[in-house]
N, C-alpha and C positions, 0 to 999 in steps of 0.2 A: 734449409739443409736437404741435402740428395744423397741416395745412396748409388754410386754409380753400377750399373747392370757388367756383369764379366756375361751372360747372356747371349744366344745367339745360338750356341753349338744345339744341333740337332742331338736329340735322344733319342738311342737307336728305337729301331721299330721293336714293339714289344714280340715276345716270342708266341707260338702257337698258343690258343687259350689252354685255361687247365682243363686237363679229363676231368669232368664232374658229372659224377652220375647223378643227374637231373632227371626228376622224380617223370617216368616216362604214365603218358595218358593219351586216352584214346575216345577222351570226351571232347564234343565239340566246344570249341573255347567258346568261353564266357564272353555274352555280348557286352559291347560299350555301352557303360550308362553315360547318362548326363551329367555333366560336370554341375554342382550346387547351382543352383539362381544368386546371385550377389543379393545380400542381405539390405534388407532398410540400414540406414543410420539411426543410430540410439541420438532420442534426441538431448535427455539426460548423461553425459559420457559419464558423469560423478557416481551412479546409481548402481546399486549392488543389482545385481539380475535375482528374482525372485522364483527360476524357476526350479524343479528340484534337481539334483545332481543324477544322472543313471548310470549304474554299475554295470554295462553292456556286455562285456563275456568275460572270459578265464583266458588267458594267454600263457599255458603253462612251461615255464621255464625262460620266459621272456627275458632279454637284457636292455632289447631297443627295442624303437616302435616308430610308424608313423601314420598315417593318413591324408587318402586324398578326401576323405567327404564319402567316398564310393565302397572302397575297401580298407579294411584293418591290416596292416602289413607288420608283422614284426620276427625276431630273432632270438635264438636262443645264444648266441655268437660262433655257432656251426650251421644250422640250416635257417632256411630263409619260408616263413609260413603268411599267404594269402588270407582271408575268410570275410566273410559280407560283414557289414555294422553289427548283426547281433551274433557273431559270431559264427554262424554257421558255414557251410559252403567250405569246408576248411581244404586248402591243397597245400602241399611241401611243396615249394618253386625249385625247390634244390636241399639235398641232405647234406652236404656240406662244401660252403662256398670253398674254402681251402684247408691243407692239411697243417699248416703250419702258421697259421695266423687265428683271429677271435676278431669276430664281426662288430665293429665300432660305432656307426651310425647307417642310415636310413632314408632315401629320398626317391620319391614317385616320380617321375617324369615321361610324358609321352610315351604311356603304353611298356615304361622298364623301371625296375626297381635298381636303383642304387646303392652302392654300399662301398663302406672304406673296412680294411681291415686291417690289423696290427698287433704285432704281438714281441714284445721283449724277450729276447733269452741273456745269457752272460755272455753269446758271444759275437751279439749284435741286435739287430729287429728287423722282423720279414712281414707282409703284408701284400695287401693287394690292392685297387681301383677298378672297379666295373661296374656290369649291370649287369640282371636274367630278366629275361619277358615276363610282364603280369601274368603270363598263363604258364609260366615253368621253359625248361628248354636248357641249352648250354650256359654258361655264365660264358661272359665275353669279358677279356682283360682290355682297357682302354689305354694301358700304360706298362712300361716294366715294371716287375716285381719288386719292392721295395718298403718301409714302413711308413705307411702313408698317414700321416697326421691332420688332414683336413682336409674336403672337396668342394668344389662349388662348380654348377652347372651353369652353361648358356646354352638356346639353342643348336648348336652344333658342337661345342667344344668340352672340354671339364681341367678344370685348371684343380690342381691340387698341390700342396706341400708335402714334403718327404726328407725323414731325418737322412741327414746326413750322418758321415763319422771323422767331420771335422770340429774339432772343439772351438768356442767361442767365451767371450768372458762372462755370456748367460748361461753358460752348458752346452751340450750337443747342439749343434746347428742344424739347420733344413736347408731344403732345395725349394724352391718355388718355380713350377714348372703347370705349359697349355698342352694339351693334344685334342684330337679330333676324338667326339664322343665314339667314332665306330671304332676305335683303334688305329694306328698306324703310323709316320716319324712324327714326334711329337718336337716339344723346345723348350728350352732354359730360359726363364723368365729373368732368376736370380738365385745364385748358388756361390755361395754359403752366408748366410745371415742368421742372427740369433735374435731372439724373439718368441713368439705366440706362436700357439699350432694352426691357428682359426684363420680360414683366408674365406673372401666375399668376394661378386661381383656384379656387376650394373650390365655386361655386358660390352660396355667403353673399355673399364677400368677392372684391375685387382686390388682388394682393399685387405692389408695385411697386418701384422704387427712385426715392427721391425727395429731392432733395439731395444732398451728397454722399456715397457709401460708409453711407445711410443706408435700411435696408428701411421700408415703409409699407404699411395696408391700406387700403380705404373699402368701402363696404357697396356693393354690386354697381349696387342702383338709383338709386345718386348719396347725396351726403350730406361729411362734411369726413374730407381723411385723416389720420390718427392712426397718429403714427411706431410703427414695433415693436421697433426698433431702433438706437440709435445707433453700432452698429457695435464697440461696445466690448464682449470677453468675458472676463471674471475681469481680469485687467490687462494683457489682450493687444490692443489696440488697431489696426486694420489694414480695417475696411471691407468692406464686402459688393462682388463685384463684380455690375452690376446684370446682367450678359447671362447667367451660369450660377446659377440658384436653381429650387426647384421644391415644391410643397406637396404635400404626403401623409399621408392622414389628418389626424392632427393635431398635425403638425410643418412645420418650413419647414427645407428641409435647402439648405446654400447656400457658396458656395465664399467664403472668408471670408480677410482679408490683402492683402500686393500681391508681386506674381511675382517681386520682386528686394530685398525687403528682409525677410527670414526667410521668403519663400514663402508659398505660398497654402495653405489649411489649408479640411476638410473642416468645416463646422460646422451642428449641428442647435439648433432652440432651439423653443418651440412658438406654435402660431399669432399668439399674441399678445404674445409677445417675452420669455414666462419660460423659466428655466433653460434658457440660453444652453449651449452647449457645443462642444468644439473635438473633434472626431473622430479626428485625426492628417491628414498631410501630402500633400494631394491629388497631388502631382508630386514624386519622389523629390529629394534636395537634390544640385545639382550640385558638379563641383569649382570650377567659379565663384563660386560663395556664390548664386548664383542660380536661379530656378525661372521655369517659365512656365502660364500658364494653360491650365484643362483644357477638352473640350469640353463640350459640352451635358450635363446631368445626366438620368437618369432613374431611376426605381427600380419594384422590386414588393415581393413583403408581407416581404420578409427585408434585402434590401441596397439602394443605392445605385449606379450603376453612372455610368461616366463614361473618356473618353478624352483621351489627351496624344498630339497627334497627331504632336507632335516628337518625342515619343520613342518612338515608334511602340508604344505599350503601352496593354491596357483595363485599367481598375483597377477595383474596389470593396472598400465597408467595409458592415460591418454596422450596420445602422441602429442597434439599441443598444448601440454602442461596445464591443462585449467585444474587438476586436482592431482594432490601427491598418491604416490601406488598405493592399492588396498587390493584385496584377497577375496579371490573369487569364492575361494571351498580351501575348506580348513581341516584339521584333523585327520588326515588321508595319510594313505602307509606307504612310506619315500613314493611321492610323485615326480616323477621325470619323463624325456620326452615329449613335452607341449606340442600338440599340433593345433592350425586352428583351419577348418574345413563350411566353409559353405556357413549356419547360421550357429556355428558349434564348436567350442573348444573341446579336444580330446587331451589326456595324457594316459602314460603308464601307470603301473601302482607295482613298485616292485619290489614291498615288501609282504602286499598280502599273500597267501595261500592258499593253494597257487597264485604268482602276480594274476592281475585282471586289470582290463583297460574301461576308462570312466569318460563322459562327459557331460557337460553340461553347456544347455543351450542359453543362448546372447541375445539373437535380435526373432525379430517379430515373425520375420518370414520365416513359416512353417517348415520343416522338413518331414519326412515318412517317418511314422513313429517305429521304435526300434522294439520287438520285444526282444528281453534279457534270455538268452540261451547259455548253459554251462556247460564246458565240455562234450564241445559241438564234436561229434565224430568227425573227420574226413574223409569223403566220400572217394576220394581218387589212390586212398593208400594202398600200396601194396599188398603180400602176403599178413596175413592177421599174426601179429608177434604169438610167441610160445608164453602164456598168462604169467606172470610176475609173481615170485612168491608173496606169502601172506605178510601184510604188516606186524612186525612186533606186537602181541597183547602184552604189556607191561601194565602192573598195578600203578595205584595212585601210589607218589611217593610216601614212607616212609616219614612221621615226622624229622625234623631236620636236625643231624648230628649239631650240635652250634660249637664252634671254635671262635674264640674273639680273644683278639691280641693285635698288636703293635707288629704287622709284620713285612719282613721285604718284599718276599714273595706269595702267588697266592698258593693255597694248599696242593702237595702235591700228594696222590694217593703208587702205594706200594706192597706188592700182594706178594708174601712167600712164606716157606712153612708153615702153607696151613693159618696166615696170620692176615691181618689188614692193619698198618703201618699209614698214618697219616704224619707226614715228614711237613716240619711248621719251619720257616727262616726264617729268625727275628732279626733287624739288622741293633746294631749299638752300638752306634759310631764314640769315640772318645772324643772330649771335649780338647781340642789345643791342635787337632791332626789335621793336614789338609786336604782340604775336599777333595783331589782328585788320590789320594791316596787308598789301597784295599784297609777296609777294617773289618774288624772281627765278625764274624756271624756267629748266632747262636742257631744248633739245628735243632727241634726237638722232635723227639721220636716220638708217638702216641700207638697204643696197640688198644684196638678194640676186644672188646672180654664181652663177652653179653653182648647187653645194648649200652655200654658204658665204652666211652676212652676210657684211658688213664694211664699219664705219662709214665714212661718207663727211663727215660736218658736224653738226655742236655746234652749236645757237641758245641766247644769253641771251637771256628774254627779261621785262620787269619789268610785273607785274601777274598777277592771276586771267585768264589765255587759255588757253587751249586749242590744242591744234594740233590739226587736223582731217582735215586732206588734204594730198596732191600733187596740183596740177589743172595740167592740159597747157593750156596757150592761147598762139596763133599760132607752135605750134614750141618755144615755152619751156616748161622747168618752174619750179611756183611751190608754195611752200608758205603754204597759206591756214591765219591764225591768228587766231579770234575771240574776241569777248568773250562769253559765255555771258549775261553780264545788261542785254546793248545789243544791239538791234539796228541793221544794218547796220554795227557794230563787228567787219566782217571782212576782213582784210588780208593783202597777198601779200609772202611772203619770200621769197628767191631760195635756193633747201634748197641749191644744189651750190656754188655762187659765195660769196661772203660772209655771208649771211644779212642783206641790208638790206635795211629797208623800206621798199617801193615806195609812192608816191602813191596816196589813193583808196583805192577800199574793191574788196568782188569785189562784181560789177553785182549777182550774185544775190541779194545783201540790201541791194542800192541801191533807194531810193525812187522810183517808175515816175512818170515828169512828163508833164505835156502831154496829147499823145491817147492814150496807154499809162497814164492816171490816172483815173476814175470825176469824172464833173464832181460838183460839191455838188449835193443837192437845190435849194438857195435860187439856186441860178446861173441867170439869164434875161437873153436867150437862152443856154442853153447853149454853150461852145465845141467848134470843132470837135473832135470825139472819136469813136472808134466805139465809145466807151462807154455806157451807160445811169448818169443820175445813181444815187449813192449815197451812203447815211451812215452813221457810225460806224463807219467801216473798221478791221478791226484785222489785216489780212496779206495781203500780194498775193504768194505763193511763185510761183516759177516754174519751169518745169519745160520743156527741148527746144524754144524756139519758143513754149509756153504759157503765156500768165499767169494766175493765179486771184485773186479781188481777194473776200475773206471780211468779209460786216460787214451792214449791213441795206440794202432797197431802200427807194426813201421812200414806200413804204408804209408799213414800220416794220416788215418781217417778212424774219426773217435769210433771207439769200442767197448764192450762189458764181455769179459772175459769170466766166465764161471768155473769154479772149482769143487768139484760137489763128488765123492765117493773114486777118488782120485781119476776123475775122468775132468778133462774141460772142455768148454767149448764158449767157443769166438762168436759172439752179437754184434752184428754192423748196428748203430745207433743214427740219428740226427742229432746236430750240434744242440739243440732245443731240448731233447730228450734230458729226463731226470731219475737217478736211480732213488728212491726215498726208504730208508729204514723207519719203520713206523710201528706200532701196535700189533699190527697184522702180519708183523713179516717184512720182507723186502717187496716193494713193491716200485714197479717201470712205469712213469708216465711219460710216455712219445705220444709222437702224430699216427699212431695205429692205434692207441688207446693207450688201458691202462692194464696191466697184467703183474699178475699176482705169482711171487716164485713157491714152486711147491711139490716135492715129489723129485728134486732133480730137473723142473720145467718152469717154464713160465707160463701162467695161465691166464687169459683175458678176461678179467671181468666188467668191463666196463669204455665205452664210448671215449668216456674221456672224464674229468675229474672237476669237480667245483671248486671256481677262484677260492683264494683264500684260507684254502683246508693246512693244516698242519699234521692231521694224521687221519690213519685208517685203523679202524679196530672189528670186531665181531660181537652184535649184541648176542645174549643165552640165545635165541633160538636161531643162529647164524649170521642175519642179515646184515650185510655191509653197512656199517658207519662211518662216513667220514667229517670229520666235528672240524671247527677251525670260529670265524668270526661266525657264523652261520653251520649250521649243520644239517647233514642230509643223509637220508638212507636210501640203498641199493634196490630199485624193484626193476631187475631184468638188466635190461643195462643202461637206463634211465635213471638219472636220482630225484628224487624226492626230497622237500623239505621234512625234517626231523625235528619233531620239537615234544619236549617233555613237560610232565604236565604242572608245574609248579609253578609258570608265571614269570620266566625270564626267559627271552631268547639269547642271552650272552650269558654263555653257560658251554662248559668242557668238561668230556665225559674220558669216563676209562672202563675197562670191562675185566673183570678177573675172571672171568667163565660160566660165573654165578648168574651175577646180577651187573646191572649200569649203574656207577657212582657218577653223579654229577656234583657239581661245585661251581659257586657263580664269587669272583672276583673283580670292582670296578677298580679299584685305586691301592696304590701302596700300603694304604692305612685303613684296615678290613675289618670288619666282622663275616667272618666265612660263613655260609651255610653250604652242606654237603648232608647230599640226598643219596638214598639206595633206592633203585627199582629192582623189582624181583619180577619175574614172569609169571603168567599165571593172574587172578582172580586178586580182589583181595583178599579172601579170605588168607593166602598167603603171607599176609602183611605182618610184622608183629612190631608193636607198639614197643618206641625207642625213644628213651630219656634224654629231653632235652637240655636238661641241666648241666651236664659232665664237659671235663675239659677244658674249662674255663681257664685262662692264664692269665698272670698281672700284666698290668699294660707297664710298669716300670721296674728297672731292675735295684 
């Protein structure tokens, strides 16, 4: 089977590289060290290494990572940082590769660091392919801009894939494309195929995924690709996966299966897709019946090396199979990024605190011993930052409010009049109804008194809503329940009184009319408005007094339009830019950062934002938190991990001004705990009854 190449058409020259302010230095560059000594052969390959594992420095804010043996290179997914084995020596190569991308992986070569970047918006993916000098300098783009989903070097060339925005019966397609390492017309290898993101090469050859769970090669300078693979080995049937594979010598060693139906399996087979072979079980088999995928592969002249960063263990097998994979170092916090250097496997650790980079040594021949340094200064950085406010002093928590029930959702906390409102959905489906049907929820209200719950009101209420809040307006309390897949489908219930639903929606997801509405572009004369026409609106949030009205001007170039004390004003945006109502306010995350509206302004707090966040809020003593799977706090405009002192990091916070409620939720079916911090000592603290609250688990 071939896939035939449409291939050929040059790719224009890429454009001028990006302005990147590249961290400027006036020290002589660092001399060349010596590339490692090649290791003895283990004459044991089966044997666990005895020697002990070393925690060699802090890499804070790390996302990737790599090593040659010489230097420690890794990323936060904006700038790109150098430093010797134990850390020290630290230089910024660059404070930020690009403005509109997140740095994805990592590769040393001849004196330049490598990197791929890529980043998702809704209304496409932008990324980049280059390099910067191991001693810092301009970044140099090797390719046009585009979202580049995998690289692979030769000496002169870098062959890489790039989504395309052609759909395929796998999903979004790629491009598979070579150009010259310094830049300049590059070529279409093959465009559009569906498949893997992961591409290799031998130098001869590119070795890809193309089709389904199906490996392929083509000749480097274009020509048709010729399957190596269909995935099938002896009568074990299960697929290549296309992001973990890797070529050596003359083998293609590649993690083979699917992570939940008999697990992913180690398998080598050679360049050209004979005797195939299954190696043993890349991820040990769970009590689930289930397995998950491992990270990155690499290997040297004896093993295979490779990481499970769930189960926080490095593994290898020996390339000719004389023993199934076993686990170098175990118990480690998400290890990803394997490198393997001279007599020494490295990897990341990215879920210590701060991540920090580990290895441990393999064979006999000696390397320079590393002493452990933490939080190595940099010696090349610029002006000395303005000092970082103080960390929250928050007390030990509060023993823990307990709520236990049968419920849909996990606790949601709701502050007003003066009150703390813990809003409980219990789901209670009817027996005979079907499954995809809305059924009834039960909401329950809880008002803390003292140090005690104690329920005050039960809502049925029929449909997928949600309860959201208690919102105080003119005097009253109201409880707002919306519909998560309608907008301004949000309505006030009366939480203490009956629970009836009141007329109308709540204004803040009501539709803004009149001169509180952007006239159309096509309207002439315009009416009165102190708006600026606009089109294709798609959200006017509003926030204290301010409206924001998100969609394009009629120019045709998206914009945020503000309404704030009947004055507006027109924000040119990027298509990637996001407005988020959160906690804190309205808050703007683009490629300038993140800023915070306030006063009539928008104001910059911060670099840029941590994957994953769902919201921002203000703990008592100010400091920025943005909570989501992870959470972190504001120090200057770097964040921080944040973590509270109870003993879970999956844990979501809310702040009423006072103090931080947290609450930790795994599954539909819970026993809550919900914690208060208070600020201050503890003597602050006052001891809270954990008995109250209690609901039946059946109605």
């Amino acid at each position: 089977m071939s896939i035939v190449s449409c291939g050929g058409a040059e790719v224009p020259p890429p454009s001028a590289p990006p302005a990147q302010a590249a961290v400027a230095t006036t020290q002589t560059p660092a001399p060349e060290r010596k590339p490692p000594r090649p290791p003895k052969p283990v004459a044991d390959t089966c044997a666990l290494p005895t020697t002990p594992i070393e925690e060699l420095t802090t890499a804070e804010g790390a996302a990737v990572f790599t090593t040659d043996g010489a230097h420690l290179v890794w990323s936060d997914g904006r700038a790109i940082v150098r430093a010797s084995l134990n850390g020290g020596d630290r230089k910024t190569l660059v404070t930020e590769v690009t403005k509109t991308a997140v740095v994805r992986g990592l590769v040393l070569s001849k004196g330049e660091v490598w990197f791929r970047a890529a980043e998702r918006y809704d209304q496409g993916c932008a990324g980049l392919v280059g390099f910067v000098g191991q001693n810092g300098g301009a970044v140099t783009s090797a390719a046009p801009e585009g979202c580049i989903t995998g690289f692979a070097l030769t000496p002169d060339r870098v062959v890489f894939t790039r989504e395309e925005s052609v759909p395929t019966v796998t999903g979004i397609s790629d491009g598979l494309y070579v150009a010259p390492r310094k830049g300049g017309p590059g070529k279409t290898l093959l465009r559009p195929f569906g498949g893997g993101r992961g591409v290799a090469t031998d130098g001869e050859f590119v070795y890809f995924q193309g089709g389904y769970d199906r490996l392929h090669r083509m000749p480097l300078g274009g020509g048709d690709a010729v399957e190596v693979s269909d995935g099938k080995i002896g009568n074990t049937f299960g697929g290549y996966d296309g992001h973990r594979f890797t070529v050596d010598g003359g083998d293609i060693f590649a993690l083979h299966g699917h992570p939940n139906l008999g697990g992913m399996k180690m398998a080598r087979l050679a360049k050209d897709g004979k005797d195939p072979r299954l190696l043993g079980p890349a991820v040990p088999e769970h009590p689930s019946g289930g397995t998950l995928p491992a990270g990155p592969l690499v290997t040297d002249a004896q093993f295979v090396y490779w990481a499970s960063p769930l189960r926080g263990t490095i593994f290898r097998v020996p390339k000719d199979g004389s023993c199934l994979p076993y686990a170098l170092a175990t118990e480690r916090e998400k290890p990803d990024w394997v490198a393997v250097a001279g007599s020494y496997v490295y990897w990341l650790e990215l879920d210590a605190k701060p991540p920090r980079i580990a290895r441990r040594k393999l064979y006999e021949d000696p390397e320079p011993p590393v002493d452990p340094v933490v939080n190595a200064a940099p010696k090349d950085v610029a002006p000395t930052p303005s000092p970082a406010p103080p960390e929250p002093k928050l007390a030990a928590s509060e023993r823990p409010f307990v709520l236990a029930g049968e419920f849909a959702e996990p606790t949601t906390l709701a502050f007003a009049g003066g009150k703390v409102f813990v809003l409980l959905v219990e789901e209670s489906p009817q027996k005979g109804r079907d499954e995809d049907a809305p059924s009834p929820y039960w909401i329950h209200v809880l008002e803390l008194r003292g140090t005690k719950f104690h329920p005050i009101k039960k809502h049925k209420i029929e449909g997928h809503l949600l309860a959201e809040r208690v919102a105080e307006k003119n005097g009253n309390l109201y409880l707002v329940v919306r519909d998560p897949n309608a907008r301004g489908e949000a309505h006030y219930y009366e939480p203490i009184a009956g629970g009836k639903r009141l007329p109308g929606y709540d204004s803040e997801w009501e539709e803004p009319t009149g001169p509180h509405m952007p006239p159309s572009c096509e309207t002439s004369p315009p009416p009165a408005s102190k708006l600026a026409p606009m089109r294709d609106l798609y959200g006017w949030p509003k926030h204290e007094g301010a409206r924001f009205f998100i969609g394009t001007s009629c120019d045709g170039k998206p914009k945020i339009q503000v309404l704030y004390q009947d004055k507006s004003q027109m924000i040119p945006i990027e298509p990637s830019d996001e407005l988020m109502h959160t906690q804190l306010g309205i808050v703007w995350k683009g490629a300038a950062g993140v800023s915070l509206f306030e006063n009539g302004a928008f104001r910059r707090i911060a670099a840029y934002l941590p994957k994953r966040t769902w919201d921002l809020l203000r703990a008592p003593d100010g400091t920025i938190i943005a909570r989501g799977e992870e959470n972190f706090a504001l120090r200057g405009e770097e964040w921080a991990p944040f973590r509270l002192e109870f003993g879970s990091a999956r844990f979501t916070i809310v702040s009423d001004g006072v103090a931080l409620w947290a609450y930790v939720g795994d599954s539909p079916v819970v026993a809550t705990d919900l914690h208060r911090y208070a600020p201050g000592g503890a003597k602050d603290v006052e001891r809270i009854d954990t008995s109250t609250a209690r609901l039946p688990k059946k109605r």
